[in-house]
MARBA-3410 file (N, C-alpha, C, O; in Angstrom, 1 decimal):
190
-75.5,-32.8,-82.0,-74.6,-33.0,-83.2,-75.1,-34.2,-84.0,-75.5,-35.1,-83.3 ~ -75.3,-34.3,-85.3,-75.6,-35.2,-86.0,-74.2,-36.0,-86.2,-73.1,-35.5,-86.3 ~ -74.5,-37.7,-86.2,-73.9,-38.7,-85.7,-72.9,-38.8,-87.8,-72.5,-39.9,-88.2 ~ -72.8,-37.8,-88.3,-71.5,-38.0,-89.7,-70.6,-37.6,-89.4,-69.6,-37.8,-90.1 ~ -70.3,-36.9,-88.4,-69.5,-36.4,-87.9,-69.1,-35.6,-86.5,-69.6,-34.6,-86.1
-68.4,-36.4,-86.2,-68.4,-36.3,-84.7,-66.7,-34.9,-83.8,-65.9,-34.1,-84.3 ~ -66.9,-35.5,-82.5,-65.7,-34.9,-82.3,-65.2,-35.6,-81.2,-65.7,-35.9,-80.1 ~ -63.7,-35.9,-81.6,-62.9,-36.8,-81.2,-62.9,-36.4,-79.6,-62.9,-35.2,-79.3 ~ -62.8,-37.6,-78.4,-63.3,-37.8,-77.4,-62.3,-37.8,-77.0,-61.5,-38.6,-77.6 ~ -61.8,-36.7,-75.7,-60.1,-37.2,-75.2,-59.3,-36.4,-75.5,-58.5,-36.2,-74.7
-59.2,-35.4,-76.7,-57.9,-35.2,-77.4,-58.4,-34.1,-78.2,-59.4,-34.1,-78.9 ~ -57.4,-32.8,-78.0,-58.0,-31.9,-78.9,-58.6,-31.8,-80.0,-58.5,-32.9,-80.6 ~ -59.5,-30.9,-80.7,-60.3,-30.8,-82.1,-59.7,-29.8,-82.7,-59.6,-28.7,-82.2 ~ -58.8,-30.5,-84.1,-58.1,-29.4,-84.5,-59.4,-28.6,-85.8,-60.3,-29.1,-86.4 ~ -59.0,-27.7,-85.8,-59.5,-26.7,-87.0,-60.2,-26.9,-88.0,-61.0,-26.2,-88.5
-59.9,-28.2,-88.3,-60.1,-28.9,-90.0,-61.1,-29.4,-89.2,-62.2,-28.9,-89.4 ~ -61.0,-30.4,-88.3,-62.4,-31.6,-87.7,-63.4,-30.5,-87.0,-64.5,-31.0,-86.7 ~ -63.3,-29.4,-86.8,-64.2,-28.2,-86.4,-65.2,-27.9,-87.5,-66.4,-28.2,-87.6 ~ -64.2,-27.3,-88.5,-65.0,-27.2,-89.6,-66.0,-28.3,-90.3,-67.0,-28.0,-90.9 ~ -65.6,-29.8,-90.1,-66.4,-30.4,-91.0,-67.6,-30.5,-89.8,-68.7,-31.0,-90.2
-67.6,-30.2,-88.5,-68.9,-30.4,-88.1,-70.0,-30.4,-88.8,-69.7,-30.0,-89.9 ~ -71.2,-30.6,-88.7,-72.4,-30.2,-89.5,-72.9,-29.3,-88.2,-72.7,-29.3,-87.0 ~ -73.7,-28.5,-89.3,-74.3,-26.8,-88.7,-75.0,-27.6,-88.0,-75.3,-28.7,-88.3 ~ -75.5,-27.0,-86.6,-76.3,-27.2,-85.5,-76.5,-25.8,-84.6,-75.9,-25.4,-83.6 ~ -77.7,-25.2,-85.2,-77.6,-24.0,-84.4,-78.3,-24.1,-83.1,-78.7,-23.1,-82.6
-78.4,-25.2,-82.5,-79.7,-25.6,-81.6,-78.2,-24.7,-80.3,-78.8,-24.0,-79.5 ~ -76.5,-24.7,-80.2,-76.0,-24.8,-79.6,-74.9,-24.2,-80.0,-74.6,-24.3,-81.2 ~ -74.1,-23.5,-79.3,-72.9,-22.6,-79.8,-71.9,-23.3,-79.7,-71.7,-23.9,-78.6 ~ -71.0,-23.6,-80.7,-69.9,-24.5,-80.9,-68.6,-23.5,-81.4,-68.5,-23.0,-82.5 ~ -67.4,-23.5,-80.1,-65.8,-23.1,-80.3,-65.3,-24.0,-80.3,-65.9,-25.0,-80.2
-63.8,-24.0,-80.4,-62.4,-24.2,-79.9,-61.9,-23.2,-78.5,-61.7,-22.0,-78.6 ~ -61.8,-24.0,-77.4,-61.0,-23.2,-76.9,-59.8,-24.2,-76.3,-59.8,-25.4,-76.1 ~ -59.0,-23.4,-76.2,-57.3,-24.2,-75.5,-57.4,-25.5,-76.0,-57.1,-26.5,-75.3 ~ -57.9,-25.5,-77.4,-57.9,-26.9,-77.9,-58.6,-27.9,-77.7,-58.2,-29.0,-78.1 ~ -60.1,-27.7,-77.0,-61.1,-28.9,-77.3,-62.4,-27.9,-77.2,-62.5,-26.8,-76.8
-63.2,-28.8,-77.9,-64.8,-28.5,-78.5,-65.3,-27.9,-77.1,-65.3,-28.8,-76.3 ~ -65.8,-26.8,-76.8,-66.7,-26.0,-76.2,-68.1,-25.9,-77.1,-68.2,-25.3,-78.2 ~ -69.4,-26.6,-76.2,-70.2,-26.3,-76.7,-71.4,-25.4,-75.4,-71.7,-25.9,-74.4 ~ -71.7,-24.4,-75.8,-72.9,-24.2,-75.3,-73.6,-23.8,-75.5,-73.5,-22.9,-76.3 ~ -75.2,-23.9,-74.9,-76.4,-23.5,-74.7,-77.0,-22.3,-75.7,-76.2,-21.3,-76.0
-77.8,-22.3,-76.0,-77.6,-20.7,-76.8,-77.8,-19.6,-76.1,-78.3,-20.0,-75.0 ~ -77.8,-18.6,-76.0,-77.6,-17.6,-74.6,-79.1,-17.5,-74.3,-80.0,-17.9,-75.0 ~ -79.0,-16.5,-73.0,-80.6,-16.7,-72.5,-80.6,-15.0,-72.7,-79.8,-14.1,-73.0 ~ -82.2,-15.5,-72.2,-83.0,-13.6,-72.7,-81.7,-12.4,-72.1,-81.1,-11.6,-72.9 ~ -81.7,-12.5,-71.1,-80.2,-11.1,-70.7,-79.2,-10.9,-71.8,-78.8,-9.9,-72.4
-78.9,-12.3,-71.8,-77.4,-12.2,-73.0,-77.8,-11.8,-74.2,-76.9,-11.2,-74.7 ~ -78.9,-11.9,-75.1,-79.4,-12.0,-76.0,-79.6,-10.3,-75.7,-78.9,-9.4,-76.1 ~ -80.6,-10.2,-75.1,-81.1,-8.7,-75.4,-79.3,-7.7,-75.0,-78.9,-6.9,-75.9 ~ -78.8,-7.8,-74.0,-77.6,-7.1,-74.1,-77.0,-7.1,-75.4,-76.5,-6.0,-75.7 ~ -76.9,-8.2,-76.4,-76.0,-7.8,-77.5,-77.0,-7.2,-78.8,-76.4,-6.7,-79.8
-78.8,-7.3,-78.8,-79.2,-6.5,-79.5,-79.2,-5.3,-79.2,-79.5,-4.6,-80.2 ~ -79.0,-4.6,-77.8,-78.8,-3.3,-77.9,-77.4,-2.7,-78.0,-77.1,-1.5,-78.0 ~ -76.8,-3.4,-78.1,-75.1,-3.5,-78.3,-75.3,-3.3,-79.3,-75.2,-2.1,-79.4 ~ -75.7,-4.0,-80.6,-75.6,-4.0,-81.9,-76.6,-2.4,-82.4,-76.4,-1.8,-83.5 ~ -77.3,-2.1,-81.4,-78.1,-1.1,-82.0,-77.6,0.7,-81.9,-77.7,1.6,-82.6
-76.8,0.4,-80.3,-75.8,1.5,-80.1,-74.5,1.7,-81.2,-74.4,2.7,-81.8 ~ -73.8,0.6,-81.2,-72.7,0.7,-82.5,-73.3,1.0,-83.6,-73.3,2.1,-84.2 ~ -73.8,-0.1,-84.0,-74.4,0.5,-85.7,-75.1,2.0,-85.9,-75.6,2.4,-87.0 ~ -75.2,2.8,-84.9,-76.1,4.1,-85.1,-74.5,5.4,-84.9,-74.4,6.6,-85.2 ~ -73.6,4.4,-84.3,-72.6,5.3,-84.6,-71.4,4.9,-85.4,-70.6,5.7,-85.7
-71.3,4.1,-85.5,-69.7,3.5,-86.8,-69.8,4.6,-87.4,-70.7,5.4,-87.4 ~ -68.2,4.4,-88.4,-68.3,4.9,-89.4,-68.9,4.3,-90.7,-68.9,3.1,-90.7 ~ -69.3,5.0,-91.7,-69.7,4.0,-92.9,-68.6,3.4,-93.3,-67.4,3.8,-93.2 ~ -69.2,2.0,-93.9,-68.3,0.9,-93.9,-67.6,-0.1,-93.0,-66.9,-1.0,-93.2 ~ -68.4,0.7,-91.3,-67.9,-0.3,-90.3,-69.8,-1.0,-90.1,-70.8,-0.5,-90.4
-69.6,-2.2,-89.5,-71.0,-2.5,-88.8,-70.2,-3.7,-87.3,-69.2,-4.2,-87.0 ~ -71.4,-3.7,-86.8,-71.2,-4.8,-86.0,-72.4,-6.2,-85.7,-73.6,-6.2,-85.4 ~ -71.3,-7.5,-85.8,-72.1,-8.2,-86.0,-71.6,-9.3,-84.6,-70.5,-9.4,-84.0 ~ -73.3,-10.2,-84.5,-73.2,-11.1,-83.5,-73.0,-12.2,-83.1,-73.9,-12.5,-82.3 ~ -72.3,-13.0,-83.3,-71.8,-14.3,-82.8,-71.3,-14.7,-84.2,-71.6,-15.8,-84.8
-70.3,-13.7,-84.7,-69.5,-14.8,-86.0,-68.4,-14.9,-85.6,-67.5,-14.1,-85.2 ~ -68.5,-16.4,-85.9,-67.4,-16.9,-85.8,-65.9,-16.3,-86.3,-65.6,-15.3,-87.1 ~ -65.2,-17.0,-85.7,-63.8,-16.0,-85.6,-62.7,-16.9,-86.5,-62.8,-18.1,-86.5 ~ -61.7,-16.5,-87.2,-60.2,-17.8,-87.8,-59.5,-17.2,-86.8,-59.8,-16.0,-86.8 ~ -58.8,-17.6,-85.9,-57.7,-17.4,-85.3,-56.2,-18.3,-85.5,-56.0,-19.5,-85.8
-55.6,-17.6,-85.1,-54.5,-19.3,-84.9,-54.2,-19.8,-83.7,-54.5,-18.8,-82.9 ~ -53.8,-20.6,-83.1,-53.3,-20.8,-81.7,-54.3,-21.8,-81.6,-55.0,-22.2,-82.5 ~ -54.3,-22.3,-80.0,-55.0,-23.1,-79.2,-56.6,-23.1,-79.3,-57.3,-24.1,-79.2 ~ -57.0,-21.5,-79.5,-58.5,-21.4,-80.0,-58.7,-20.9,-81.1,-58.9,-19.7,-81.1 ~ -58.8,-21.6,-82.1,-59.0,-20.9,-83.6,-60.3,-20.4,-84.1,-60.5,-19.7,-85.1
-61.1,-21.1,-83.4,-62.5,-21.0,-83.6,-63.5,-20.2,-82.7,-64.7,-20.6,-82.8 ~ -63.1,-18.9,-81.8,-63.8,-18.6,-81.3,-65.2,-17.9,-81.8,-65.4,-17.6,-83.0 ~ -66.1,-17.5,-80.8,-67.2,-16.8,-81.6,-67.7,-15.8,-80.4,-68.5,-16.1,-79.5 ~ -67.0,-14.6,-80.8,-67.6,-13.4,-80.4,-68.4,-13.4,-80.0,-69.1,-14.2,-80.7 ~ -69.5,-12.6,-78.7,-70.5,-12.0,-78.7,-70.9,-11.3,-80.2,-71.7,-11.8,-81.0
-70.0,-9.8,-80.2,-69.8,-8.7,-80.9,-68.7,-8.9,-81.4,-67.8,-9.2,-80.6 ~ -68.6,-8.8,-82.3,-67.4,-8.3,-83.4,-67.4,-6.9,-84.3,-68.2,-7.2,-85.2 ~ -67.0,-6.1,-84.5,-66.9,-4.8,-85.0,-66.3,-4.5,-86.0,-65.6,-3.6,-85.5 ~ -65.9,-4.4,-87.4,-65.3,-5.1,-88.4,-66.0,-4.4,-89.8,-67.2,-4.0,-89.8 ~ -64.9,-4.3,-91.0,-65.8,-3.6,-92.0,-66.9,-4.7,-92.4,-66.9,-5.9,-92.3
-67.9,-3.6,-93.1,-69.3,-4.4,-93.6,-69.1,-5.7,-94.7,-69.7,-6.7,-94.7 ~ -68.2,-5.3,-95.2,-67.8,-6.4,-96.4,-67.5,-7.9,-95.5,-67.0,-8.7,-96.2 ~ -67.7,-8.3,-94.4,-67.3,-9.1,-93.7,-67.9,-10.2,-93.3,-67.4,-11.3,-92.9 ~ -69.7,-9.5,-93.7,-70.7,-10.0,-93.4,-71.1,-11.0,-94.5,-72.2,-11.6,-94.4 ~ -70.4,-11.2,-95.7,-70.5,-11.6,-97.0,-69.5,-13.5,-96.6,-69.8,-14.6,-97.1
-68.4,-13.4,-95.6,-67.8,-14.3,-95.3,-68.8,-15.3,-94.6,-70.0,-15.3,-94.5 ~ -67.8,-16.4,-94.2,-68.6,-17.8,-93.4,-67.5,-17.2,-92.3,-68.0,-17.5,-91.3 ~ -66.7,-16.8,-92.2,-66.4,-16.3,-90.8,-65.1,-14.9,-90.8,-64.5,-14.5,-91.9 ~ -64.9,-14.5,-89.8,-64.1,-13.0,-89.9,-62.3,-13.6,-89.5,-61.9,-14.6,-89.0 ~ -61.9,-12.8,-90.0,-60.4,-13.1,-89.5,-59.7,-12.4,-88.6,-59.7,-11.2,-88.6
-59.1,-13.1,-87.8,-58.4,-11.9,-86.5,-58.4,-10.7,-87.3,-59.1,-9.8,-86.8 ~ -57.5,-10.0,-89.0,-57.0,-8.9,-88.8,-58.1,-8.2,-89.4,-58.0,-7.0,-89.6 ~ -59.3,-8.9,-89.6,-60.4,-7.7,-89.9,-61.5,-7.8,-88.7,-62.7,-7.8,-88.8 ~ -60.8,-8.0,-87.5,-61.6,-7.2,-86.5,-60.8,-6.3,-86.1,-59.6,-6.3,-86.0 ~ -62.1,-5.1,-85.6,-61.4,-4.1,-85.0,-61.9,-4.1,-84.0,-61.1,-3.6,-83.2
-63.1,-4.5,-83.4,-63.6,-4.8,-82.1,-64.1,-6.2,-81.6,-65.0,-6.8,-82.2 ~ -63.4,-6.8,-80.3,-64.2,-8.3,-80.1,-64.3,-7.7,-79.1,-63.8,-6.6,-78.7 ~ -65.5,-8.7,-78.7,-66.4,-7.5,-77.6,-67.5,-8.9,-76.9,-68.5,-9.2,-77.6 ~ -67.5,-9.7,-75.7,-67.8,-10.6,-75.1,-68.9,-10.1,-74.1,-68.9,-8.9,-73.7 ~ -69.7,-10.9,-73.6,-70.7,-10.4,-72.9,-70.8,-11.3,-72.0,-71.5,-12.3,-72.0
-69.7,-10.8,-70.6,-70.0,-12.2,-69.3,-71.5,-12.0,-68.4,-72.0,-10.9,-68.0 ~ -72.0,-13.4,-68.2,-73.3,-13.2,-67.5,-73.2,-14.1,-66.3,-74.0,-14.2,-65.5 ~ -72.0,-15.0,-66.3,-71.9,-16.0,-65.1,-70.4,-15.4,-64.3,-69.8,-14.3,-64.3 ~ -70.1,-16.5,-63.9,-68.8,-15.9,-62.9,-68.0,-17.2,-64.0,-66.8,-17.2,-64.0 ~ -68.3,-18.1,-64.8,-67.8,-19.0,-65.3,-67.4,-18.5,-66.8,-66.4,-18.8,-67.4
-68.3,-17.8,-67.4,-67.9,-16.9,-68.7,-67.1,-15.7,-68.2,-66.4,-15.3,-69.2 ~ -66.9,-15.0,-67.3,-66.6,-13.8,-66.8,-64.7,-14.6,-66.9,-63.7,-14.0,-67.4 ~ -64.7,-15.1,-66.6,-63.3,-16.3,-66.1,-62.9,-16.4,-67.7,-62.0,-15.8,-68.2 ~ -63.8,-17.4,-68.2,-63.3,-16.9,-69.2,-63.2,-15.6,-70.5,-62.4,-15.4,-71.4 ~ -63.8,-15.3,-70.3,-64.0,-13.5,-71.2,-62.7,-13.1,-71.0,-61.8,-13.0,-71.8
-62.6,-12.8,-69.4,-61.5,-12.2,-68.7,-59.7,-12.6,-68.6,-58.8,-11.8,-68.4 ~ -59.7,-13.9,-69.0,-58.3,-14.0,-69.1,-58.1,-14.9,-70.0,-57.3,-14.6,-70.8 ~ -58.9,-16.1,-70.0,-58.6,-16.8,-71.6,-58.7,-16.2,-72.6,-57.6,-16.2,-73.2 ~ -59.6,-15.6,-73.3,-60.2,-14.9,-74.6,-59.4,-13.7,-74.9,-58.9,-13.5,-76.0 ~ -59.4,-12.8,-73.6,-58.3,-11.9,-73.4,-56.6,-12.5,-73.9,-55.9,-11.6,-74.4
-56.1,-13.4,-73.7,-54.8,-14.0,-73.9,-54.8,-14.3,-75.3,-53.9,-13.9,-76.1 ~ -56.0,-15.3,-75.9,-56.3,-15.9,-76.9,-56.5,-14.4,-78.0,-55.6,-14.1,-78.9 ~ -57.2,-13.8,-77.8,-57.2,-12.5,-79.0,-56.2,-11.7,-79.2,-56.0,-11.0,-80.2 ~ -55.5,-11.6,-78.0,-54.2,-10.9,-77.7,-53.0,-11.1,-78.5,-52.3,-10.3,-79.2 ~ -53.0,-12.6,-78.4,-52.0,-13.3,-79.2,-52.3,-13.5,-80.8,-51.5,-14.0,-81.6
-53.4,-13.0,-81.0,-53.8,-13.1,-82.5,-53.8,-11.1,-83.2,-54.1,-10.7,-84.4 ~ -53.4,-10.3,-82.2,-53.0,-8.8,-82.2,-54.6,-7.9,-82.7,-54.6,-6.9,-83.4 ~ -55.7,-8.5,-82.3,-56.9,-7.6,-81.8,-56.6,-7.0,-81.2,-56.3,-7.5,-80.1 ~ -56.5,-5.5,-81.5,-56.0,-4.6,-80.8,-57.3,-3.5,-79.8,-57.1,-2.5,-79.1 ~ -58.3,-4.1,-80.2,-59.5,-3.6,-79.0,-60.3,-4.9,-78.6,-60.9,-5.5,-79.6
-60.4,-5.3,-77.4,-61.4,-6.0,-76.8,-62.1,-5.5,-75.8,-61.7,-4.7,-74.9 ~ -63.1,-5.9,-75.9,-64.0,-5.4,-74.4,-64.3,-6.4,-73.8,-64.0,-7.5,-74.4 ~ -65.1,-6.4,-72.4,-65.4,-7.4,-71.6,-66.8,-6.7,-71.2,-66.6,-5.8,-70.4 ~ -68.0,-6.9,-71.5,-69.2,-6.1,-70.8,-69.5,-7.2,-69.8,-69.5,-8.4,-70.1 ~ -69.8,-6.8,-68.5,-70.2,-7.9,-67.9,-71.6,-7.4,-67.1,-71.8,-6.4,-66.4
-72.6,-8.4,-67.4,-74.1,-8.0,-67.0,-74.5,-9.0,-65.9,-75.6,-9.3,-65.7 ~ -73.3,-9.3,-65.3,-73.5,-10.3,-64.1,-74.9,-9.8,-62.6,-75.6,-10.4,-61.8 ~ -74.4,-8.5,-62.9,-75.1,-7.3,-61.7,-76.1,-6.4,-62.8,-75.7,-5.3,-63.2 ~ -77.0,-7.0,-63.0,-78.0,-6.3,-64.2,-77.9,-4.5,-64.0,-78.1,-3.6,-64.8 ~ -77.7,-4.4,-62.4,-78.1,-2.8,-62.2,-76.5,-2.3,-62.2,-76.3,-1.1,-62.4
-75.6,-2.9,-62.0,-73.9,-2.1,-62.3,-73.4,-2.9,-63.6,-72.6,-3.8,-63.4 ~ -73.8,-2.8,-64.8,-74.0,-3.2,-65.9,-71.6,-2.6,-65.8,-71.3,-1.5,-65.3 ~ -70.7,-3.4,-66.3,-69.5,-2.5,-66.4,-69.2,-3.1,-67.9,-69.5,-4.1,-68.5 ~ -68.3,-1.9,-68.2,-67.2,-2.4,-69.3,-66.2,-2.4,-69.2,-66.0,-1.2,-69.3 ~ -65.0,-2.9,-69.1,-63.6,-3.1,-69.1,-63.1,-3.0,-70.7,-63.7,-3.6,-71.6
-61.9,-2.2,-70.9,-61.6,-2.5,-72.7,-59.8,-2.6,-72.3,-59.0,-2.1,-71.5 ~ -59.8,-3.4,-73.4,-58.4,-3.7,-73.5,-57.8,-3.4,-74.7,-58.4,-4.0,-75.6 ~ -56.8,-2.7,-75.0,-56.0,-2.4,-76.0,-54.9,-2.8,-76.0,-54.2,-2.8,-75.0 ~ -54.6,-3.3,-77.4,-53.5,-4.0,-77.5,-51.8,-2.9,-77.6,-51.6,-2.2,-78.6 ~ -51.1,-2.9,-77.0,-50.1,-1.9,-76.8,-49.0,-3.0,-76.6,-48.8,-3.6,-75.5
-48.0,-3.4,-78.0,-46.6,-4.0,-77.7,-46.9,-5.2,-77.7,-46.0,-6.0,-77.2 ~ -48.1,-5.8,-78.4,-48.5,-7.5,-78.0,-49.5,-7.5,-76.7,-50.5,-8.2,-77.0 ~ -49.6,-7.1,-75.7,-50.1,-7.0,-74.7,-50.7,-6.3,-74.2,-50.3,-5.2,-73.8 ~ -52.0,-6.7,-74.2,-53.4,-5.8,-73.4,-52.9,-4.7,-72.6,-52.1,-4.9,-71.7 ~ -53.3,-3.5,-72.7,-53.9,-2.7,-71.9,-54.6,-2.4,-71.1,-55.3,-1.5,-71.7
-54.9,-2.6,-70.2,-56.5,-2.6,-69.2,-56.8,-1.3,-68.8,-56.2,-0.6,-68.1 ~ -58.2,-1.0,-69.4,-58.6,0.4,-68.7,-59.9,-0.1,-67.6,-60.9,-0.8,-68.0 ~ -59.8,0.2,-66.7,-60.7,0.1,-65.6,-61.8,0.1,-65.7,-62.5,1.0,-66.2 ~ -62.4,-1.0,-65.1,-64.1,-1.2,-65.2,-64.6,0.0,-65.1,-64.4,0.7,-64.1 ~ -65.5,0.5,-66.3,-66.6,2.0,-66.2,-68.1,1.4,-65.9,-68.2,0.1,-65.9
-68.7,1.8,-65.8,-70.3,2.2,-65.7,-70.8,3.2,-66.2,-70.0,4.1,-66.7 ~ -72.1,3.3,-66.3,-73.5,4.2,-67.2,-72.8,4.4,-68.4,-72.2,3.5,-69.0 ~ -72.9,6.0,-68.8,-72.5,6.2,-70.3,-71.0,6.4,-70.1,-70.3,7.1,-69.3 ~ -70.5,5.4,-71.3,-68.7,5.5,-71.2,-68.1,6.1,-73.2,-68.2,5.5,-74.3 ~ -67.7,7.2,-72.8,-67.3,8.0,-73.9,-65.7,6.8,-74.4,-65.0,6.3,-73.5
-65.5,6.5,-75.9,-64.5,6.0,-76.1,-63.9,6.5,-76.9,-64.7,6.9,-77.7 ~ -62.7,6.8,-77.3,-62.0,7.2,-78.6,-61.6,6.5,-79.8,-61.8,6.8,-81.0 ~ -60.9,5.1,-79.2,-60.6,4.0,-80.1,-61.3,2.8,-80.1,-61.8,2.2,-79.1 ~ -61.2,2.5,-81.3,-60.9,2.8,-82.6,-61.5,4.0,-83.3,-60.9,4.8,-84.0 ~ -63.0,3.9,-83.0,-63.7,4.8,-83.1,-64.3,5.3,-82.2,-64.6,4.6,-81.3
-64.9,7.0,-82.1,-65.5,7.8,-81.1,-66.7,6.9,-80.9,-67.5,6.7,-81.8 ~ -66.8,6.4,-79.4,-68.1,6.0,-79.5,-68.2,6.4,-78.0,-67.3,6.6,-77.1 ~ -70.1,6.3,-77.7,-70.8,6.5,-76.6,-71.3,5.0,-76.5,-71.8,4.2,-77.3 ~ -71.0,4.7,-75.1,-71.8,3.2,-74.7,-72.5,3.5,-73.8,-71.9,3.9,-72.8 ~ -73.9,3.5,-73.7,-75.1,3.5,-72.5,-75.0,1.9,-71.9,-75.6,0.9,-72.4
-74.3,1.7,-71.2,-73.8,-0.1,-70.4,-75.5,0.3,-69.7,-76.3,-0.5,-70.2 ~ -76.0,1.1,-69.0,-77.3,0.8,-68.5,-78.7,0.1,-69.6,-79.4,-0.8,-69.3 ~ -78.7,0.7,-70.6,-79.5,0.2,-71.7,-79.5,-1.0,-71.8,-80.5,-1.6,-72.1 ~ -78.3,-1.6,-71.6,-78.1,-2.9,-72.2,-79.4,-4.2,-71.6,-80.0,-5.1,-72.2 ~ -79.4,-3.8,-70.2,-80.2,-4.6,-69.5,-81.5,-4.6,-69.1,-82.1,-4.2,-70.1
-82.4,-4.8,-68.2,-83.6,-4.5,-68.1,-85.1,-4.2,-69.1,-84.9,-3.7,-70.2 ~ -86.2,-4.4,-68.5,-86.9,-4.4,-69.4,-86.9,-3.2,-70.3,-86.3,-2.3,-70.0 ~ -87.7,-3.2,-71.7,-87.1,-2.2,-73.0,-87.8,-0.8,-72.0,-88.6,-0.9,-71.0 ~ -87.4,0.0,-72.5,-87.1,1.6,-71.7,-88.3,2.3,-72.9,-87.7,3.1,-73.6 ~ -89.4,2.3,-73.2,-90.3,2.7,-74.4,-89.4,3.1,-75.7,-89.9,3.5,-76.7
END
């Protein structure tokens, strides 16, 4: 981080002191439960999982939907600032400096440790929940060869959990889609 602006040591980073950060893409910068999360920028797995993510969705949306990678999120609560893996959202979206809870229709997280998996799985889960994203996924590439997806829909305020799948997983909502979870990983397939 460059030294004009910093972030307060001790004590939550609200919203406004987030924003005035200066851009630093060397490192991925949220809010979560109320203090600066910064990390690393993802490694080759995480990276290549969400360009084939991006390449499966965008070949099936409808026109006017796309899906985009690591924008940032407005929320309200305790994490206002998160930033998606995947976000799923009309195209007009991509014109913003960041998306808003009610124009996602898909957040969509990519755990690769047991320490993102923790969080994907119950903070982010809680945090988007409460902001009424009414589809989240959890892909987790922890086990490159049982690649799973977990999706949660929002039903009453509160997640719905449909059961970890594997290989090709047919979806309905929001939109009909096909996910090959095996593609995601391993070297490119020709």
């Amino acid at each position: 981080m460059a030294d004009t602006a910093s972030a307060p040591r001790g004590r939550p980073i609200t919203a406004d002191e987030f924003d005035a950060l200066p851009i630093d893409t060397s490192h991925r910068y949220e809010i979560e439960d109320g203090f600066l999360l910064v990390n690393a920028r993802p490694a080759a797995p995480h990276s290549r999982a969400i360009k084939r993510l991006l390449i499966q969705l965008d070949s099936q949306l409808p026109v006017g939907y796309e899906a985009f990678a690591e924008l940032e999120a407005e929320l309200i609560g305790r994490s206002p600032r998160p930033v998606p893996d995947v976000v799923v959202a009309d195209s007009a979206v991509g014109d913003q400096q960041r998306v808003r809870a009610d124009q996602i229709e898909v957040a969509i997280e990519i755990a690769t440790s047991g320490e993102s998996a923790v969080r994907d799985y119950a903070v982010k889960a809680g945090e988007y929940a409460a902001n009424s994203i009414a589809h989240y996924w959890v892909i987790d590439i922890l086990d490159p060869t049982s690649v799973g997806l977990t999706v949660y829909t929002l039903d009453q305020g509160e997640y719905r959990i449909t059961p970890r799948a594997t290989g090709s997983v047919a979806l309905s909502a929001p939109f009909p889609l096909t996910i090959d979870l095996d593609a995601l990983t391993g070297a490119r397939r020709v």
